[in-house]
C-alpha positions in Angstrom: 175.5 65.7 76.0 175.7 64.3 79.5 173.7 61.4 80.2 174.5 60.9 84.0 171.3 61.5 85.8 173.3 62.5 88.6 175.2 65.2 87.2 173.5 68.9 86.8 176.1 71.4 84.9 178.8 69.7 86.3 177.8 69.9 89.8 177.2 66.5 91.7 173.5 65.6 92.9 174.7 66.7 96.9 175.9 69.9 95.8 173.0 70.8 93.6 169.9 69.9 96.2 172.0 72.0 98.7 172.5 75.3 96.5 169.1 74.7 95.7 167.9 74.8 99.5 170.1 77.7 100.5 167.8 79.8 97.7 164.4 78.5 99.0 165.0 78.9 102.7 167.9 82.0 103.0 168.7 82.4 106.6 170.2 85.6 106.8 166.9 87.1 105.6 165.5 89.5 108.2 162.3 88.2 109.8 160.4 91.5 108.8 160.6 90.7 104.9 160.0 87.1 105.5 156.7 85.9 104.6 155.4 83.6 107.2 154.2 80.3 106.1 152.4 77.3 107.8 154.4 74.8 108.7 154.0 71.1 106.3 151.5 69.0 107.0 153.0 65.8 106.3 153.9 64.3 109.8 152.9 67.5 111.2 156.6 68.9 112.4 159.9 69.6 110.6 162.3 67.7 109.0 165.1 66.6 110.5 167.5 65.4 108.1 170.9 66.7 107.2 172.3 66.1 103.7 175.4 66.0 104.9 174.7 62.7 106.8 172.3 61.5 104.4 173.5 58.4 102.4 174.3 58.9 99.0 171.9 60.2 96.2 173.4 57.5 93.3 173.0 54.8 96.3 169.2 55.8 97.2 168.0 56.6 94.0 169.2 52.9 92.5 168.0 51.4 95.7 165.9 48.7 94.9 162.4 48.3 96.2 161.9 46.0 99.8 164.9 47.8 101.1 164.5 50.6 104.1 162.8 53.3 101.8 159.6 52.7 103.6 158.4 56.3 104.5 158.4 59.6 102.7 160.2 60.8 105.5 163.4 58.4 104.3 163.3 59.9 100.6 166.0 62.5 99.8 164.9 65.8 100.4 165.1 67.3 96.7 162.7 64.4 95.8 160.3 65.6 98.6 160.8 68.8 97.6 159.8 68.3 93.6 157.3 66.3 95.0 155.6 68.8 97.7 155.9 71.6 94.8 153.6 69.3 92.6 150.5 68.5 95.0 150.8 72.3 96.3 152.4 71.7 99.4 155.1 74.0 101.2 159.1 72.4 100.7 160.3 71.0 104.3 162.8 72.8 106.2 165.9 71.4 107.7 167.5 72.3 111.0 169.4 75.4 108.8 166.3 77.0 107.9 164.7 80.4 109.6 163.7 80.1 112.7 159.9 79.4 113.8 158.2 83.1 113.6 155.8 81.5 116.2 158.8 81.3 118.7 160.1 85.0 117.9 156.0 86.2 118.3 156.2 84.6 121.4 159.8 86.2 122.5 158.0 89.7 121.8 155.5 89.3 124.3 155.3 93.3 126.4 154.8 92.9 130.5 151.4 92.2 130.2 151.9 89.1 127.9 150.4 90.8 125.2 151.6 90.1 121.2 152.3 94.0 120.0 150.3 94.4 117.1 153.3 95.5 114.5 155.0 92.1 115.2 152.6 90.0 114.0 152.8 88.4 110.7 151.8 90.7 108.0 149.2 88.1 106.4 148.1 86.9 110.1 144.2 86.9 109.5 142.9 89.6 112.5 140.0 91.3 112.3 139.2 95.1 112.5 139.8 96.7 115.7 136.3 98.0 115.5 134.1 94.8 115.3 135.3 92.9 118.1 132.1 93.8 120.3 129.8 93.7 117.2 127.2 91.1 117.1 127.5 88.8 114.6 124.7 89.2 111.7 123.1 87.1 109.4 125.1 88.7 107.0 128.4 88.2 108.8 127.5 84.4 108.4 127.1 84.2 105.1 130.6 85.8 104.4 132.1 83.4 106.4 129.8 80.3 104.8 131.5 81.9 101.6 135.0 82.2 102.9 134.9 78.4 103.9 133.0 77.3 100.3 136.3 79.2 98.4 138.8 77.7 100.5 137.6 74.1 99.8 137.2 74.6 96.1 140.7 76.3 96.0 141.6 73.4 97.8 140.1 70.9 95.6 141.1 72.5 92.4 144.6 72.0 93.5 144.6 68.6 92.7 143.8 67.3 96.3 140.4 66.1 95.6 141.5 62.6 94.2 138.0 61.3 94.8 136.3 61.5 91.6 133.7 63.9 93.2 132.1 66.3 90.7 132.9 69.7 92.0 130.1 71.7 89.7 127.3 69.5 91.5 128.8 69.5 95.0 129.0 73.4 94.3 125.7 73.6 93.4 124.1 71.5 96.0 125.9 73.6 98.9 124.8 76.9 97.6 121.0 75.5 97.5 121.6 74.4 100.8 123.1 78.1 102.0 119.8 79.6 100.4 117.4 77.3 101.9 118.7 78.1 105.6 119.0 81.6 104.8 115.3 81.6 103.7 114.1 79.8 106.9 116.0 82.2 109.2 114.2 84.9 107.2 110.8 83.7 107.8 111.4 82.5 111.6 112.5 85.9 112.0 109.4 87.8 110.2 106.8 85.3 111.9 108.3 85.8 115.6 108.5 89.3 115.1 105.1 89.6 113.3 103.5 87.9 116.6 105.6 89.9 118.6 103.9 93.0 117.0 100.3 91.1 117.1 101.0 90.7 120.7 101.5 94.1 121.6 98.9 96.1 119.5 95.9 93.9 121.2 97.8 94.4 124.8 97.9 98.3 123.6 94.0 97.6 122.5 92.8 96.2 125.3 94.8 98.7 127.8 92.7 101.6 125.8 89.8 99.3 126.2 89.6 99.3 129.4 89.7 103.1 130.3 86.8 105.2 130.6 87.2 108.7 130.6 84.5 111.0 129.6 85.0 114.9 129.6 81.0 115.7 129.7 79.4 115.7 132.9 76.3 113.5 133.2 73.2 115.2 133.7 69.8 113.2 134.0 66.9 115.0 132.1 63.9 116.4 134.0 60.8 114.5 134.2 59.1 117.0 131.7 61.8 116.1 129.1 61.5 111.9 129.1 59.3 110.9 126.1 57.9 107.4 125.6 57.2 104.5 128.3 59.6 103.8 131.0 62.2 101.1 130.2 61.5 97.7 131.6 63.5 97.0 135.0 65.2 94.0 133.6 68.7 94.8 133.4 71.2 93.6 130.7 71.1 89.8 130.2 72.4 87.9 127.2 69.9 86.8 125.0 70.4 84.3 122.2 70.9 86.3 119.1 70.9 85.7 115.5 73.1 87.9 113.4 71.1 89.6 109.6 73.2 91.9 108.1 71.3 94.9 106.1 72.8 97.3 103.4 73.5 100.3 105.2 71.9 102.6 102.8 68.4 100.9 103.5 68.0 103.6 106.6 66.5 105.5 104.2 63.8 103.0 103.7 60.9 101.7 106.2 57.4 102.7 107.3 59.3 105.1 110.0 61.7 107.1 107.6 61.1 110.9 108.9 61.0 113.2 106.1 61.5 116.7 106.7 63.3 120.2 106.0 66.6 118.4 107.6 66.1 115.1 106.0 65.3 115.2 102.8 63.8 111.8 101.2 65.9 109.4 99.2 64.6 108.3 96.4 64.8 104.5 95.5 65.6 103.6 91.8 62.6 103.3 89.3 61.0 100.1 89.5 62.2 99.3 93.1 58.9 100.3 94.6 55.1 99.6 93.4 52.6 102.4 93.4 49.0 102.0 92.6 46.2 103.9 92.1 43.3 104.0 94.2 40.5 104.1 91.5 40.4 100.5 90.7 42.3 99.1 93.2 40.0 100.5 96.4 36.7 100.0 98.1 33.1 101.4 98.3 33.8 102.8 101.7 35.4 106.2 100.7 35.8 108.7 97.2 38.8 109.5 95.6 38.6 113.5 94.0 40.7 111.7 90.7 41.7 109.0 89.2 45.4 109.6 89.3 45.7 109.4 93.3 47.8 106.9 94.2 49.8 105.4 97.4 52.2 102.8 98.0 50.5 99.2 96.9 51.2 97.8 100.9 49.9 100.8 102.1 46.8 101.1 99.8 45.7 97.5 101.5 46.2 99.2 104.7 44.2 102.2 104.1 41.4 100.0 102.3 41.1 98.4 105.8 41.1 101.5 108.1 38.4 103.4 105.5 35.8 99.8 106.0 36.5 100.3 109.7 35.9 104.0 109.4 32.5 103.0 107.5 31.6 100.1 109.6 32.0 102.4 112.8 29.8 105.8 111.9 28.1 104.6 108.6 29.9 107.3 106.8 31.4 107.2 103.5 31.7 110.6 102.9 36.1 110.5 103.3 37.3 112.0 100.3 41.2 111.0 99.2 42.4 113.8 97.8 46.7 113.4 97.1 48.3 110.7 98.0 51.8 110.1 96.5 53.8 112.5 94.3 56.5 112.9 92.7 59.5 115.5 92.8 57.9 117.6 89.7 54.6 116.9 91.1 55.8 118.5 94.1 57.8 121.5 92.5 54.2 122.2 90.3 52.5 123.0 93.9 55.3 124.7 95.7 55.8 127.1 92.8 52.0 128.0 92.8 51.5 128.9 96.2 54.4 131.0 96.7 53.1 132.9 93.5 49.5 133.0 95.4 50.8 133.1 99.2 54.6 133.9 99.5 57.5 131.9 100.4 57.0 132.2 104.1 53.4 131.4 104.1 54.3 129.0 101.6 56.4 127.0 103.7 54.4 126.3 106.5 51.9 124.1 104.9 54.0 123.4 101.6 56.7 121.2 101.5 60.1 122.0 99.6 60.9 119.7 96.6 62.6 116.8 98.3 61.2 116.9 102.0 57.6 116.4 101.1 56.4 112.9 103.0 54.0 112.5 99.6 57.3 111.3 97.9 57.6 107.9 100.2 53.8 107.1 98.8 52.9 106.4 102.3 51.2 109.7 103.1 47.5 110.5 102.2 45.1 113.9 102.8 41.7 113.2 103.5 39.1 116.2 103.6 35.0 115.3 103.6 32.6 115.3 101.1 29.3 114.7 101.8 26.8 113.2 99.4 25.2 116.4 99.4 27.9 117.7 98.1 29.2 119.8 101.3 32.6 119.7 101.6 34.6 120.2 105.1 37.6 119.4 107.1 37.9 116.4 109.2 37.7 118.5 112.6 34.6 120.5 111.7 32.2 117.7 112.4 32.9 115.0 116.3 32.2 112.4 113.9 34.8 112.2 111.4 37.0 113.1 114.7 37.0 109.3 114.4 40.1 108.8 112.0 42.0 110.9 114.6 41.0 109.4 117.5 41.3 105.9 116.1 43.4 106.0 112.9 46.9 104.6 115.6 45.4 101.4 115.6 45.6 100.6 112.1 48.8 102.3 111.5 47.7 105.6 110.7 49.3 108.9 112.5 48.1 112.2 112.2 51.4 114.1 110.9 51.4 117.7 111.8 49.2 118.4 114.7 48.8 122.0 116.3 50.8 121.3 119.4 54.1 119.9 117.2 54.8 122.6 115.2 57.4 124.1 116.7 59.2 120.8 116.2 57.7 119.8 112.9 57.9 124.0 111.3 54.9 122.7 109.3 51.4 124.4 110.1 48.4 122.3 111.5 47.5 120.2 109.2 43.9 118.2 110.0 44.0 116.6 106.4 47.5 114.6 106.4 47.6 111.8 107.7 50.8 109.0 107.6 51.5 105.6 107.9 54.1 104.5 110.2 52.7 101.1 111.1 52.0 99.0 114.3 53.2 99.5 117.6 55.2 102.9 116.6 51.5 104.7 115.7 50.3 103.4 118.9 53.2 104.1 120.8 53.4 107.5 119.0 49.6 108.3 119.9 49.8 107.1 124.0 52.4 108.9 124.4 51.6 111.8 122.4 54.7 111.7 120.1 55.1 113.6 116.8 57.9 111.5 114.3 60.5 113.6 115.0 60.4 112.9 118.8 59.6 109.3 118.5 62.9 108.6 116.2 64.6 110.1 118.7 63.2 108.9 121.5 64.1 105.1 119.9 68.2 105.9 120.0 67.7 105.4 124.4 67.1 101.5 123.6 69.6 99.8 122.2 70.2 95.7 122.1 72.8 96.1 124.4 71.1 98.1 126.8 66.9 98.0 128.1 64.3 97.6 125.2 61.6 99.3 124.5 58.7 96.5 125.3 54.8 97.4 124.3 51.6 96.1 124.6 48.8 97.7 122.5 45.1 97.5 123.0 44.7 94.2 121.6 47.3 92.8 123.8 49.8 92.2 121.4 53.2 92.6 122.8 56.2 94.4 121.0 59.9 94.9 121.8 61.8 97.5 120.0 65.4 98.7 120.2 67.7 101.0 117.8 70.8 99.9 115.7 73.1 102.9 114.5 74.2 102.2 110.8 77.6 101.6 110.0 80.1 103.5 107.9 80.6 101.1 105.8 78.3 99.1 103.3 77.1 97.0 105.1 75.6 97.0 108.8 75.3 94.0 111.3 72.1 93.7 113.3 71.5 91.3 115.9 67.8 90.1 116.5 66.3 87.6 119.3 66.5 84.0 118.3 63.9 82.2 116.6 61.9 85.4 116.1 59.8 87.4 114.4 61.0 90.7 113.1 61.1 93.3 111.0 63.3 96.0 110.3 63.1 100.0 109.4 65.3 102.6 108.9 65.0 106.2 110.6 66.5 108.2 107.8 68.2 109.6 110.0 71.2 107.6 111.5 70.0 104.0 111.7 67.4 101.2 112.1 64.6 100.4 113.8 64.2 96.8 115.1 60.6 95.5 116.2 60.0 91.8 117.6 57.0 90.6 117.8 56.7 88.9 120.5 
């Protein structure tokens, strides 16, 4: 066994390290098989030593300590070489190995000083031909936040990281980091681009907003065509406004709900609205023909007051109630017997179908006379009972069907029907020598944004009315006069009724 330390299978130490360099570093390799590899990072250039000139291995290696050996750079080159294998690094080359590929790279240069692409290195890091122009994505960034991450692990995992650092926690701690940033870029992106989008639909809004175009000429109505009083000649001013907001379906409710062949009644749910009879609940100042007739218990109060006024103004008490409110099998009951005894034409002009009869609301009453002789007659046959016509506005009372409205009403003259629609729209109604179906519509030209209709009745109280369409949706916003009084009714028809009382 050989114990000389200087002695590999009987070569010397010299002639060993240099058999060993020529295999690591052959220099008649041709470049184009070479792999290219970084030059050594310790000192940052080549070694220059020659082992022929070197001193002797069995001199430096028993060389004691305090001597020149100061620098890696004066160790012998197979020891530098062990020693750069161990930590990872490439071996150092000597003046005999290849020449720098960077120098040949830069020999090849073509006329235009241009590096032709199939002389490059083959692991030279370039990247596709196509993305050069490309802009660079989020996405592009996380690669390359990824490529960086694996090069300092690998790095650290080769034994470079020498201080103590845990590598699992550093990990982790950089990859929360990469998703935190990621997130925020994310969201900046979605919030500028969400206000960019904001941004442009109201400009888009406002430009529609802001064009009026209107494909039906405007033609003013002849004077024999304008119903109700003129509008006042204030023009539009802001008024403080409080905002009520009103279930939409409630149009169908309200003293001015027209009922007819086109709009049939909606009927509230039982219990929602009080009836009561007239026997026991009326005065001495008219009869009732039974016991069962009843109206609408607000209504019933009114009546009560426009009979004693009746009573107080001719002395008479003869007025005899005779149906008051009924309900839809009430109603079918008469409509089936008079087209048995009349027809279904005749039938219909002084019957109402199931469903459009006014009796259903419980605010409409017939009245007929019965004297205490027991002479019975209609209202019209005698000037003095004329006196519930000719008066009956100012207590809220309307004839319904008179003889000059039924081509708009397609109900026969009915003397004995009377309805309540309330004050100022009976007064209004009567002046102006409305039926309901004209006075609804006649409502829709005052709007609150527009002129109101303003009133006065004979006993100087003073009204101001507009209309408010009802919304699609459940629930409708109405805007009233500050600090007012009010009260609202639907049409049945499209929308609400607004009256301030002023």
């Amino acid at each position: 066994m050989n114990n000389n330390p200087n002695r590999r299978g009987g070569q010397n130490r010299s002639e060993y390290d240099n058999n060993q360099r020529t295999q690591q570093f052959p220099q008649q390799r041709p470049h184009s098989q070479q792999q290219y590899q970084q030059p050594p990072r310790n000192g940052g250039r080549y070694q220059n030593q020659n082992p022929n000139i070197r001193q002797n291995n069995n001199q430096s290696r028993n060389m004691p300590a305090g001597n020149n050996r100061t620098s890696q750079n004066q160790l012998p080159q197979a020891m530098l070489n062990n020693r750069n294998q161990q930590y990872g690094r490439q071996p150092q080359r000597t003046n005999n190995s290849r020449p720098n590929p960077n120098r040949q790279i830069q020999n090849n240069r073509n006329q235009h000083g241009v590096i032709p692409y199939n002389t490059a290195p083959q692991n030279r890091r370039l990247p596709p031909r196509n993305t050069y122009n490309q802009e660079k994505t989020i996405l592009d960034t996380i690669k390359d936040w990824i490529y960086e991450a694996r090069k300092w692990i690998v790095y650290n995992l080769n034994g470079k990281n020498k201080s103590g650092i845990n590598l699992g926690a550093v990990l982790a701690a950089a990859i929360i980091c990469m998703i935190i940033i990621v997130s925020i870029v994310v969201i900046v992106q979605n919030r500028s681009s969400d206000e960019s989008d904001s941004k442009d639909t109201s400009a888009a809004l406002n430009q529609l907003n802001s064009v009026n175009v209107s494909t039906e000429p405007v033609v003013s109505p002849p004077d024999n065509e304008f119903i109700g009083p003129m509008p006042t000649e204030s023009q539009q001013k802001k008024i403080p406004s409080d905002t009520i907001y009103v279930a939409s379906e409630d149009m169908h409710k309200g003293n001015i709900i027209l009922i007819n062949s086109e709009h049939q009644y909606v009927f509230p749910e039982e219990g929602t609205q009080e009836i009561k009879t007239l026997y026991g609940n009326k005065t001495s100042s008219y009869k009732i023909s039974d016991t069962s007739v009843s109206l609408d218990a607000v209504i019933l109060e009114k009546f009560n007051i426009f009979m004693d006024a009746f009573a107080a103004a001719t002395g008479k008490k003869d007025i005899l109630a005779v149906s008051g409110y009924r309900t839809f099998d009430e109603q079918k009951e008469i409509w089936d017997s008079r087209v048995a005894s009349d027809g279904e034409e005749l039938a219909a002009m002084y019957v109402a179908l199931p469903g459009t009869s006014e009796h259903h609301t419980g605010y409409a009453i017939d009245l007929t006379v019965y004297t205490d002789e027991g002479v019975g007659m209609s209202i019209d046959d005698d000037p003095t009972y004329m006196w519930i016509n000719e008066n009956g506005h100012k207590y809220g009372f309307i004839l319904r069907y008179p003889d000059d409205k039924i081509d708009i009403t397609k109900i026969g003259y009915e003397p004995w029907h009377y309805r309540y629609v309330g004050l100022p729209h009976a007064y209004i109604m009567k002046t102006q020598n409305l039926c309901l179906e004209e006075y609804v519509e006649m409502l829709k030209n005052y709007t609150w944004t527009s002129e109101h209709l303003e009133v006065t009745d004979d006993d100087g109280n003073n009204y101001e009315l507009y209309y408010v369409p009802a919304s699609i949706s459940a629930t409708t916003e109405i805007q009233v006069p500050k600090d007012s009084t009010y009260y609202v009714s639907g049409n049945n028809v499209d929308g609400f009724v607004v009256t301030v009382i002023k």
